[in-house]
SEMIMI-637401 format. One record per residue (C-alpha): residue number from 1; residue in three letters; z, x, y. Coordinates in Angstrom, 2 decimals. Layout:
BEGIN
PT num residu       z       x       y
PT NUM    Ala       Z       X       Y
...
This chain:
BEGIN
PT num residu       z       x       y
PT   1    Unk  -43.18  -21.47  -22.90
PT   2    Unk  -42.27  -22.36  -19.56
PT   3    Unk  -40.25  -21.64  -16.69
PT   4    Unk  -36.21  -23.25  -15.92
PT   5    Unk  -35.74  -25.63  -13.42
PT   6    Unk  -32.30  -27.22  -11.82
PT   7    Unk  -32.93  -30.96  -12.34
PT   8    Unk  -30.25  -32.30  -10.03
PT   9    Unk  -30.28  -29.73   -6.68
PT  10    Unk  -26.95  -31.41   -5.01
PT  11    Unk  -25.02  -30.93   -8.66
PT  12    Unk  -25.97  -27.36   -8.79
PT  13    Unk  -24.74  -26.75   -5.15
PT  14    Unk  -21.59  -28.93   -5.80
PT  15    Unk  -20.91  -26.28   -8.70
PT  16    Unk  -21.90  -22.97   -6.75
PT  17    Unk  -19.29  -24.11   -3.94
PT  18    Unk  -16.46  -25.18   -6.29
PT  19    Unk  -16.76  -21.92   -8.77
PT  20    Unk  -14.63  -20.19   -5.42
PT  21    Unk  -11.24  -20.83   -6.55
PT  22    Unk   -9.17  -18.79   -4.12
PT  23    Unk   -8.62  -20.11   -0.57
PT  24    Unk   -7.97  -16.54    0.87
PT  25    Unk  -10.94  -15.09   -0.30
PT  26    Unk  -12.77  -17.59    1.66
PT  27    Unk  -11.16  -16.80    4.69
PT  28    Unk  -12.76  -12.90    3.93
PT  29    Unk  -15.79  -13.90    3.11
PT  30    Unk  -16.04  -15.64    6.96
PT  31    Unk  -14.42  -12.71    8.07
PT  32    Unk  -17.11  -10.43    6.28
PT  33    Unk  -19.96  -12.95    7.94
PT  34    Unk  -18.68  -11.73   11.67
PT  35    Unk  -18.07   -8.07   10.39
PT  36    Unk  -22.22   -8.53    9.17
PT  37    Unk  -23.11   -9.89   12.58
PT  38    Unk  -21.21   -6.53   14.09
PT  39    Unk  -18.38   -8.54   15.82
PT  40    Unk  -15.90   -6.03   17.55
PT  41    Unk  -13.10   -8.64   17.81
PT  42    Unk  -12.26  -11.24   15.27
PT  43    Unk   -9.73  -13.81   16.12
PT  44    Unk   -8.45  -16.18   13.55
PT  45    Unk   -6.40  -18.71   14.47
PT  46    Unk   -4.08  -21.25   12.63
PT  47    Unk   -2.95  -24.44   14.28
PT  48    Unk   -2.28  -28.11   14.59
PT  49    Unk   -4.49  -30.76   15.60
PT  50    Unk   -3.90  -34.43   15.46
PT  51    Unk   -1.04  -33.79   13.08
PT  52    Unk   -3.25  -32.23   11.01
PT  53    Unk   -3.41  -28.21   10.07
PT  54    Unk   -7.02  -26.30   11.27
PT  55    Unk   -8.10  -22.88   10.58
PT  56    Unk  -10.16  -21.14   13.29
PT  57    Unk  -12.52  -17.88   13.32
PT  58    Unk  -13.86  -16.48   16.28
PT  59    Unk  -16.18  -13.70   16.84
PT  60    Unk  -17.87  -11.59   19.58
PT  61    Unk  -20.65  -10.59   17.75
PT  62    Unk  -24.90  -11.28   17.64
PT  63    Unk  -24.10  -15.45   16.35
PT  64    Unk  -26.29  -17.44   14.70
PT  65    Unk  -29.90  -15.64   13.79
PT  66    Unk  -32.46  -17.08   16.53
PT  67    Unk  -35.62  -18.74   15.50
PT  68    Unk  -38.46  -19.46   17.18
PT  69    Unk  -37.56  -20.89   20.03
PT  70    Unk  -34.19  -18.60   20.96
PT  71    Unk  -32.17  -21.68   19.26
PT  72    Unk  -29.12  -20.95   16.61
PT  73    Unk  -31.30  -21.47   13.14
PT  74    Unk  -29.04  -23.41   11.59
PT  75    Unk  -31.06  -25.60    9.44
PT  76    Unk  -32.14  -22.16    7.98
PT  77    Unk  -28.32  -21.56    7.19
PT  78    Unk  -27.92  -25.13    5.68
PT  79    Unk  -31.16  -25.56    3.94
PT  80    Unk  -31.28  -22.26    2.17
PT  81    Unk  -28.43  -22.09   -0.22
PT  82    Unk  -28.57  -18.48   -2.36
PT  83    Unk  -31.31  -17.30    0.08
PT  84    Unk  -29.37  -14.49    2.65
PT  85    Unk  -31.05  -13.93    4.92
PT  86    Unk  -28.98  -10.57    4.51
PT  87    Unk  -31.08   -9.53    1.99
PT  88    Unk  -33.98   -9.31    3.92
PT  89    Unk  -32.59   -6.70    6.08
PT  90    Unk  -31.36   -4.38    3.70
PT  91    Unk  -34.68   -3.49    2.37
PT  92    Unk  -35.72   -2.85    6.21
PT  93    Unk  -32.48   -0.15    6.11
PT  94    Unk  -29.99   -2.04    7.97
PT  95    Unk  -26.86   -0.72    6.97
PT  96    Unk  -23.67   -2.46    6.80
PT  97    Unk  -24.41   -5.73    5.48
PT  98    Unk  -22.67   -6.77    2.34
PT  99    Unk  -23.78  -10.32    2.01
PT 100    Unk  -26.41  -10.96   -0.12
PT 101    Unk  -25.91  -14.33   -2.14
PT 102    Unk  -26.14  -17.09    0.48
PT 103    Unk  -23.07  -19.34   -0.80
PT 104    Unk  -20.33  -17.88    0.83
PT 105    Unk  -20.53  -20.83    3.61
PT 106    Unk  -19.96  -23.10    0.69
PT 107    Unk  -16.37  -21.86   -0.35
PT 108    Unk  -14.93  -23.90    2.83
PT 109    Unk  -14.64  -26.54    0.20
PT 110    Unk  -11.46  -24.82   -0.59
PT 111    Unk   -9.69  -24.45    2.16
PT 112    Unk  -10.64  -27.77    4.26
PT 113    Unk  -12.65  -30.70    4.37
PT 114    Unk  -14.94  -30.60    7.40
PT 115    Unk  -16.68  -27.69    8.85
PT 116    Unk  -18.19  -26.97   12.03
PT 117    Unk  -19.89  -24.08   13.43
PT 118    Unk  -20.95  -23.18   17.12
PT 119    Unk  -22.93  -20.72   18.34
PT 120    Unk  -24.94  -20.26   21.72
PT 121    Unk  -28.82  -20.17   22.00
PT 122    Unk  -30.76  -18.38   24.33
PT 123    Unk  -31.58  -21.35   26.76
PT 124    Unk  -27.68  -20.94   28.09
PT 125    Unk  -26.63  -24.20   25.70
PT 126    Unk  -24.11  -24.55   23.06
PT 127    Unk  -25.28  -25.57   19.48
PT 128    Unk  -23.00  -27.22   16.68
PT 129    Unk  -23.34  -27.88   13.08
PT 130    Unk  -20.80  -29.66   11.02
PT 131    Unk  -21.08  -30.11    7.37
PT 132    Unk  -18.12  -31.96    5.42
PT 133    Unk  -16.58  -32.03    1.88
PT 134    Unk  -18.53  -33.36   -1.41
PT 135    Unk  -22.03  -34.35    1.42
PT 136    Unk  -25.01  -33.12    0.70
PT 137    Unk  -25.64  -33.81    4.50
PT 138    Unk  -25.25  -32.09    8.06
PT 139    Unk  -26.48  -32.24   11.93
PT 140    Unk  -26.87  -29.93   14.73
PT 141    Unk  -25.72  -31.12   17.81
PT 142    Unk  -25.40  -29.99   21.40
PT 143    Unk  -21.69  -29.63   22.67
PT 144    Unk  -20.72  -29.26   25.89
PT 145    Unk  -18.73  -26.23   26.92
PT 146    Unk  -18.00  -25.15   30.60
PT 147    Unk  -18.87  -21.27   29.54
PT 148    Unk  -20.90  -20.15   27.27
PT 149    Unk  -20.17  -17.46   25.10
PT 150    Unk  -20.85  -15.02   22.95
PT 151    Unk  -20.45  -14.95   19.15
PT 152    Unk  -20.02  -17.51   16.99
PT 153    Unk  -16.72  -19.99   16.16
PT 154    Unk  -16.34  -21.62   12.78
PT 155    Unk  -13.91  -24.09   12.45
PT 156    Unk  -12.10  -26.10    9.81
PT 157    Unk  -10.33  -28.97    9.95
PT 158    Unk   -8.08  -30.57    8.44
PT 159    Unk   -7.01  -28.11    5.65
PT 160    Unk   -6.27  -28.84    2.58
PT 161    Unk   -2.99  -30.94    1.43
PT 162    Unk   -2.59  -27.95   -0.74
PT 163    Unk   -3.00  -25.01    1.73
PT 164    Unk   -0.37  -26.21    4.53
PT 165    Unk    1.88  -22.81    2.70
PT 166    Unk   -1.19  -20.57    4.15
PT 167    Unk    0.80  -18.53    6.95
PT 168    Unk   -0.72  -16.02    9.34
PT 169    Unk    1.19  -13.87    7.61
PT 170    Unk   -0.44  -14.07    4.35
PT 171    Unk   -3.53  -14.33    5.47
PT 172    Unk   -2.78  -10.63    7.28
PT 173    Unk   -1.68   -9.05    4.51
PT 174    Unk   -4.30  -10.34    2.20
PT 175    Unk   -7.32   -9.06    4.66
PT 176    Unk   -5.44   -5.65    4.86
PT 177    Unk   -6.14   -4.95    1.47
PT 178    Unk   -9.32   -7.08    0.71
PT 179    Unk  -11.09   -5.65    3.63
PT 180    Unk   -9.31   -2.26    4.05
PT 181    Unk  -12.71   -0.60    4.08
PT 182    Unk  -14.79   -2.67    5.72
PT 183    Unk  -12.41   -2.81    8.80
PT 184    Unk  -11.85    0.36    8.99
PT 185    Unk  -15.71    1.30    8.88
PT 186    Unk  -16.49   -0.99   10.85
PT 187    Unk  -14.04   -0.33   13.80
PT 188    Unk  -13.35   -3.86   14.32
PT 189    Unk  -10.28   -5.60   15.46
PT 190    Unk   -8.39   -8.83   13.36
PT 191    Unk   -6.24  -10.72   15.04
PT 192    Unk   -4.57  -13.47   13.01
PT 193    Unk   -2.96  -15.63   15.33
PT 194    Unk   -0.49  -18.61   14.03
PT 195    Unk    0.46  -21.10   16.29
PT 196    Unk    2.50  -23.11   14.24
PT 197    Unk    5.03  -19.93   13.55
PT 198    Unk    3.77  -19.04   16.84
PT 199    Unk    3.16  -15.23   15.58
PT 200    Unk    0.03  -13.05   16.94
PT 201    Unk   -0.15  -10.01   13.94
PT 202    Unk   -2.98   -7.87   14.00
PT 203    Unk   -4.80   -7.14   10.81
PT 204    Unk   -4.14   -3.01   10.28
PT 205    Unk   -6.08   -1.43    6.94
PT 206    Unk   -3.62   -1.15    4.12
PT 207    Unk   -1.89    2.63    4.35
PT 208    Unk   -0.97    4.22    1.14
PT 209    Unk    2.19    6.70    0.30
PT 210    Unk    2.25    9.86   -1.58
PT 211    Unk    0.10   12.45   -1.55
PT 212    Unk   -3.49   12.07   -1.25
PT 213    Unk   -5.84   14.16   -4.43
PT 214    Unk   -8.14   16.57   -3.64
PT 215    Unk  -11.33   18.16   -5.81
PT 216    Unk  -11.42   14.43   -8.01
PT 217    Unk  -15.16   14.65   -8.57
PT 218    Unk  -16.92   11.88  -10.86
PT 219    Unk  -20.18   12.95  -12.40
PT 220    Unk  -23.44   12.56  -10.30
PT 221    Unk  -25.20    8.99  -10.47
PT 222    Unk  -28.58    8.00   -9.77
PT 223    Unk  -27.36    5.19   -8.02
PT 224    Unk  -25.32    6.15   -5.40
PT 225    Unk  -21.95    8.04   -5.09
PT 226    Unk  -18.62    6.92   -6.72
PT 227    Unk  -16.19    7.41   -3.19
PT 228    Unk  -12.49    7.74   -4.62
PT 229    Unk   -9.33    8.15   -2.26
PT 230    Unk   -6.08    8.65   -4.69
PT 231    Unk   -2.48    9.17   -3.92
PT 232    Unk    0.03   10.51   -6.46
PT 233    Unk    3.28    8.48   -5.69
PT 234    Unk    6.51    8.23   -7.60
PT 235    Unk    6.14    6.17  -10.81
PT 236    Unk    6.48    2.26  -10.26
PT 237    Unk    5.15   -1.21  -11.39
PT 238    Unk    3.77   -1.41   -7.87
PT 239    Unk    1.57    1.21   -7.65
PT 240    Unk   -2.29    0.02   -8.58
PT 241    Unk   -5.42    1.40   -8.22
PT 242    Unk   -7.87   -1.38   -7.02
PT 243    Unk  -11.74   -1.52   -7.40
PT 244    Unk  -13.75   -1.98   -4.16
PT 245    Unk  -17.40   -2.36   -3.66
PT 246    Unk  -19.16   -1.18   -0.33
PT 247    Unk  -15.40   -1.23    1.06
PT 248    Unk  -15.08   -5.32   -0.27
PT 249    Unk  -12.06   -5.65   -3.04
PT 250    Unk  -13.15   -6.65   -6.20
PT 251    Unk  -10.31   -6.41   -7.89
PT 252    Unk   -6.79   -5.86   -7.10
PT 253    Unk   -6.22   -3.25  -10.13
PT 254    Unk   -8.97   -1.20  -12.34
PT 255    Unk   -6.79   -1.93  -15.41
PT 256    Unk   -7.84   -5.30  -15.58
PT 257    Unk  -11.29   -4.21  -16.71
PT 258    Unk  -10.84   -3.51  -20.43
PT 259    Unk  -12.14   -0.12  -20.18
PT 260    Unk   -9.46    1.09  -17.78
PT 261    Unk   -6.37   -0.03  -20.07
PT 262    Unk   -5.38    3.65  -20.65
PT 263    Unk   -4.22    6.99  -19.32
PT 264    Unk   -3.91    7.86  -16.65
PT 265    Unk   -4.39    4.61  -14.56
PT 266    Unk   -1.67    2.79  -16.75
PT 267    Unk    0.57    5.27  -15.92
PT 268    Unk    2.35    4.02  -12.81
PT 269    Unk    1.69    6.94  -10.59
PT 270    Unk   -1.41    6.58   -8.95
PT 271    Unk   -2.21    4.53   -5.83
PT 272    Unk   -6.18    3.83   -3.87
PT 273    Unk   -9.29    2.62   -4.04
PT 274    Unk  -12.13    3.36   -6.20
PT 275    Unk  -15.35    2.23   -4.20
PT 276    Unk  -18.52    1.67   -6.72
PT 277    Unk  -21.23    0.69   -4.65
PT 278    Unk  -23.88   -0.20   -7.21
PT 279    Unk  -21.92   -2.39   -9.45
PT 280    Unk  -23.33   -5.77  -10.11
PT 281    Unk  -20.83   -9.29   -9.50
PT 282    Unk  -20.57  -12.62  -10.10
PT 283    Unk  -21.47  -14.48   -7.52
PT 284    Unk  -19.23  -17.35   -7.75
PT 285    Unk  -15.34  -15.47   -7.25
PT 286    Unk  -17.09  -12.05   -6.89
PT 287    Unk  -14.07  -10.90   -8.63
PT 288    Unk  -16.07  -10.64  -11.45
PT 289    Unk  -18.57   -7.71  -12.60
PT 290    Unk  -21.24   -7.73  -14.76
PT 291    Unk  -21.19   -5.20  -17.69
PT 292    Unk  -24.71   -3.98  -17.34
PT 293    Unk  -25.92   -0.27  -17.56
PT 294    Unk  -24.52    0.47  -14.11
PT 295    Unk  -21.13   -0.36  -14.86
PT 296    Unk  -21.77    1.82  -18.25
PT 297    Unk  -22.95    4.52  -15.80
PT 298    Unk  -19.69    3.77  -13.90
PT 299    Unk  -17.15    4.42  -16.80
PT 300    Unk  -18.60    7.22  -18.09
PT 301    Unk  -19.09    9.03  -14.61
PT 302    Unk  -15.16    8.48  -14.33
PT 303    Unk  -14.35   10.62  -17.33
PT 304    Unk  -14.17   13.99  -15.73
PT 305    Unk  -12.13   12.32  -13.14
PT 306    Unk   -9.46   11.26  -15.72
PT 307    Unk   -8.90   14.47  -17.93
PT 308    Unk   -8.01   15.96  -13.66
PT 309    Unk   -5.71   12.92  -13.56
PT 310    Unk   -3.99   13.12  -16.41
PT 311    Unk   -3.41   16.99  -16.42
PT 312    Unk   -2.13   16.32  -13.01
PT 313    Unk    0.20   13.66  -13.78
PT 314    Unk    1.69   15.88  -16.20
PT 315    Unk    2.57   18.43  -13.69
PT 316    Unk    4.07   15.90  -11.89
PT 317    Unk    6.21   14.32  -14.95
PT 318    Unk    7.20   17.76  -16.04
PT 319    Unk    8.73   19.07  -12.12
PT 320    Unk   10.44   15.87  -12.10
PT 321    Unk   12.31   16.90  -15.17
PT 322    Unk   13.39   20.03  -13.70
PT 323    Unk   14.22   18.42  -10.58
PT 324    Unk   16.35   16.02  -12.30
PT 325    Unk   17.92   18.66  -14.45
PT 326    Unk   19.07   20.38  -11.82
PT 327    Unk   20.78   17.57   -9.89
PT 328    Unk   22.90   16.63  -12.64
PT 329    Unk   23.66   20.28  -12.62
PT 330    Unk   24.69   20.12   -8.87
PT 331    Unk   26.87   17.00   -9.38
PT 332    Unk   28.53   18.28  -12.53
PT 333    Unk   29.47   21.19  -10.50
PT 334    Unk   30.56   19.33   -7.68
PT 335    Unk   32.53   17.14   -9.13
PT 336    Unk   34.57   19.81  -11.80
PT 337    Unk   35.14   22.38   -7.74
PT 338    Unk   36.39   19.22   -6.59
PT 339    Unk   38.91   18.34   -9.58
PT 340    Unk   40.44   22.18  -10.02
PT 341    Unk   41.26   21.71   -6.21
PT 342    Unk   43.21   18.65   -6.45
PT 343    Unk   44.97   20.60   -9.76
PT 344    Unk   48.37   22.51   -8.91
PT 345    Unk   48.10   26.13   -9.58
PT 346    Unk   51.44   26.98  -11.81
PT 347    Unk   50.80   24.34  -13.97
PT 348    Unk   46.93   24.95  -14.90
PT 349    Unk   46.71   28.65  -14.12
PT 350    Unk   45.65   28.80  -18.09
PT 351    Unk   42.33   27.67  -17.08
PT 352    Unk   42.70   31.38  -15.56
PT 353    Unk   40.21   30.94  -12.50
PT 354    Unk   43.06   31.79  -10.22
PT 355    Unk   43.39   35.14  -11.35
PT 356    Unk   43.11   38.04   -9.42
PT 357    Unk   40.58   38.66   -6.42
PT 358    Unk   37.13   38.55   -7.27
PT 359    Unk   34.22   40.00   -6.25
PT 360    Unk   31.68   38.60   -3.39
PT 361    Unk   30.57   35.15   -5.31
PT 362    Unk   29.72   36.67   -8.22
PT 363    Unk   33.46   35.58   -9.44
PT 364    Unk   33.52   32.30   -8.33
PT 365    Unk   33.88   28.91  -11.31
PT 366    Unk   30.64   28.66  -11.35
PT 367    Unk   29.13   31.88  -11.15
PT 368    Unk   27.36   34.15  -13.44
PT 369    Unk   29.71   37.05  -13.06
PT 370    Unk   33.21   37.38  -14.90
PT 371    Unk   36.51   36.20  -13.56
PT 372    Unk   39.56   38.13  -14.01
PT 373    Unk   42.70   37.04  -14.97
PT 374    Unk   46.40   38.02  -14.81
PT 375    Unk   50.32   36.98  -15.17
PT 376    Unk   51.52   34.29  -13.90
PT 377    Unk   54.23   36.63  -11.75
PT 378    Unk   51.08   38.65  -10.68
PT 379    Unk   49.53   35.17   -9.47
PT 380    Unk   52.58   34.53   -7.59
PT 381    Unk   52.60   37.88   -5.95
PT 382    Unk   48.50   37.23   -4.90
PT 383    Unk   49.51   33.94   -3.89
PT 384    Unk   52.29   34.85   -0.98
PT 385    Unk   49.04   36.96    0.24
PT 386    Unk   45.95   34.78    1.75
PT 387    Unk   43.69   37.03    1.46
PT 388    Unk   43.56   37.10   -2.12
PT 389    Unk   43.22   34.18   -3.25
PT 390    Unk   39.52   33.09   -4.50
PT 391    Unk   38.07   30.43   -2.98
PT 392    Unk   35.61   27.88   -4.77
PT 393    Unk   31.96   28.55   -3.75
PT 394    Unk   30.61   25.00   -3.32
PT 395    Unk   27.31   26.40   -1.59
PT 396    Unk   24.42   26.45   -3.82
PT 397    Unk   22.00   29.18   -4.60
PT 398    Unk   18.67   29.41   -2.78
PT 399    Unk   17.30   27.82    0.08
PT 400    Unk   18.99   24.89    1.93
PT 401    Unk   16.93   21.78    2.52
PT 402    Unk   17.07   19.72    5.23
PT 403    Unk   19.27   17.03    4.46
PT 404    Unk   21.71   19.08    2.59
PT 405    Unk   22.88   20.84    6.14
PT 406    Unk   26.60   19.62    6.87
PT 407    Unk   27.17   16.83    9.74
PT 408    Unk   30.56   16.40   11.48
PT 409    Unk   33.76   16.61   10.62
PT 410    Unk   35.07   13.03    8.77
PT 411    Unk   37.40   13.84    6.25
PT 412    Unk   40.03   17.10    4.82
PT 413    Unk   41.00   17.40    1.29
PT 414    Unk   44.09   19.85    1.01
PT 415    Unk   44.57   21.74   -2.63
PT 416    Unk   46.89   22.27   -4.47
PT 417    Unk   47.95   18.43   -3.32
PT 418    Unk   51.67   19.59   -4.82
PT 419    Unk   53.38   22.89   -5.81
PT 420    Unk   56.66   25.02   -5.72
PT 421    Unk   57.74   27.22   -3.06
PT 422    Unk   60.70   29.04   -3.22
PT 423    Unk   63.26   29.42   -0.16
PT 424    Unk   61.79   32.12    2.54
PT 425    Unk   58.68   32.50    0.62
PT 426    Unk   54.84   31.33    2.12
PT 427    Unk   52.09   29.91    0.07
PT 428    Unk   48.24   29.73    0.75
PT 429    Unk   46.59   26.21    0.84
PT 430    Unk   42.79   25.76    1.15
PT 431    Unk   41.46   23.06    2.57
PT 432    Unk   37.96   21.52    2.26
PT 433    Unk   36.28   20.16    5.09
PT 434    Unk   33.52   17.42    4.16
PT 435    Unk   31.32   15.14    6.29
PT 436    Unk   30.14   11.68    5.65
PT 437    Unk   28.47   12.56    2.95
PT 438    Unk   30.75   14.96    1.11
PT 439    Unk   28.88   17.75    2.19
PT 440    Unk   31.26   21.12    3.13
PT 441    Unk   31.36   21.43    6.60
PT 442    Unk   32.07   25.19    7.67
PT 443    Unk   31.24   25.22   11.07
PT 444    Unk   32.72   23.86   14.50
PT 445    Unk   36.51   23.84   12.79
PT 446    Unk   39.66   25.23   14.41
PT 447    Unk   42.55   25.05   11.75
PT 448    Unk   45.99   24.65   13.42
């Protein structure tokens, strides 16, 4: 028996800060280091130095932990790889802290080769420590500013050959949803600010559409509480349902965990976050989580919360049935008014719906009442008088919404289009008034 040892120290590190494989996660976990130290304002800033492409993170909050002497520790920070110093305040109840692993200074391997941070002490000086690519060695130095300040600047320079397609842009919308939480609990302001497309965008927690879920209550953990926040949206490809922990993404979509493959989360319709604050990751990408007993406790509090999901998702699928019958309804309609209008009367009165006057609506082509027909000479007699001859009801039944109201005036159809009139004789013509959208306008005319 005996105990495991790591034989070559510099090899293990070399594999801890490669096993980060995604350049904009980096970027969040420096962005989650200032959020930790309780910045209020995070700058990040993308430029060009030397011909060569730097990324830049300031912060306004507490810097560099202090040690003895008031001075930035940071041989601490360099000589204690997978020893937070995080984790030694969460035991004393500090809230708010998600680091916890110590490596996630390391994962500047992939987005640049040299990295420097600066951070004031409390003699009124300016400390720096710069590390580099593939060395096992660093320094602290002094650096000469003509204000100090407050906070803490990390710096890297040059980027990657690979990375010269990361944009402020990307990197806004990728902390929007990565960090959604987090920023928004921790009331802090991201500013990503790209000097080479000369943009300023600030970072704004993602927003999503439809209509939020009430009364979705996963069963009671030992652990801690399952927080979900669920929209139900119109069905599309786009609309995922990602995994957070203590407001950090984990993972863009629950259906990538095996478990998850099924109704209703495959279903297209749902959009949020589910937060699980006790799950266990993987350090390295901490996009990975570890199927212990708490995630078991995790799946199996989330099956009340499906069976609600799923019955209402049915709701949902079955009123967009109706909805949909009853527009292809309205357009049938529509469109069989508007082609008996443009039909002259003597020569298709044996679809009889010019016959004789009918009653209020209730005799109208589409209506459920009957419609009463006559001669043609009786037709003809109606016809010289304009008060009796129907009109087509293209108003439907029940209550108007909002965009269905008529706009202006833009175009006249006048029905029939041709007919006979005998010498000294008058004849009725209707004429339909639409808007820009072909709905009837009835108000506001004067016919001349």
């Amino acid at each position: 028996a005996g105990k495991l040892r790591i034989a070559d120290h510099w090899n293990a590190i070399s594999i801890i800060a490669k096993s980060q494989t995604n350049p904009l996660k980096a970027v969040a976990e420096f962005v989650e280091n200032s959020i930790d130290a309780r910045a209020k304002q995070i700058i990040i800033m993308r430029g060009k130095k030397k011909g060569e492409f730097y990324l830049k993170i300031s912060d306004d909050g507490e810097g560099i932990p202090r040690d003895k002497q008031g001075l930035p520790d940071f041989r601490r920070v360099a000589t204690h790889i997978c020893d937070s110093i995080k984790r030694q305040f969460k035991p004393e109840g500090t809230k708010g802290i998600q680091g916890e692993f110590g490596i996630g200074l390391l994962s500047f391997w992939t987005v640049g080769q040299n990295l420097s941070m600066t951070s004031c002490g409390e003699d009124g000086n300016t400390y720096e420590m710069t590390m580099a690519k593939d060395s096992p060695d660093f320094s602290v130095t002094k650096k000469r500013v003509l204000l100090p300040f407050k906070g803490t600047d990390l710096m890297i320079y040059p980027l990657l050959p690979g990375l010269r397609s990361l944009t402020g842009e990307k990197i806004q919308r990728y902390l929007a949803s990565e960090l959604r939480d987090r920023i928004k609990a921790a009331e802090v302001t991201v500013k990503v600010v790209d000097r080479t497309g000369r943009k300023e965008l600030i970072v704004v927690p993602r927003q999503f559409t439809g209509r939020l879920l009430h009364d979705l209550k996963p069963t009671k953990t030992a652990q801690d509480d399952i927080y979900l926040e669920l929209y139900l949206s119109d069905p599309g490809t786009s609309n995922r349902v990602g995994l957070y922990r203590r407001g950090t993404r984990v993972l863009p979509s629950i259906t990538e965990l095996d478990h998850f493959q099924k109704e209703p989360w495959t279903e297209g319709y749902l959009q949020g976050i589910v937060d699980v604050p006790f799950l266990n990751l993987t350090p390295g990408t901490r996009h990975g989580i570890i199927r212990d007993d708490h995630f078991d406790v995790f799946c199996r509090a989330m099956d009340p919360v499906e069976n609600h999901l799923k019955q209402i998702i049915d709701d949902q699928r079955k009123a967009e049935e109706e909805r949909s019958s009853r527009l292809i309804l309205r357009r049938v309609q529509r469109a069989l008014k508007e082609a008996f209008l443009r039909l002259p009367q003597e020569e298709y009165d044996w679809f009889d719906i010019y016959g004789g006057k009918l009653q209020k609506k209730s005799g109208s082509l589409f209506s459920s009442g009957p419609i009463r027909g006559g001669s043609r000479e009786e037709n003809d007699r109606e016809s010289e008088n304009p008060e009796d001859v129907p009109e087509l009801d293209d108003n439907d039944t029940g209550q108007k919404q909002f965009f269905e109201y008529a706009g202006p005036l833009f175009s006249a159809l006048i029905s029939p289009k041709s007919s006979v009139v005998s010498v000294d004789k008058r004849r009725k013509y209707r004429v339909v008034c639409r808007d820009r959208s072909r709905r009837v306008v009835l108000e506001n005319l004067e016919y001349q």
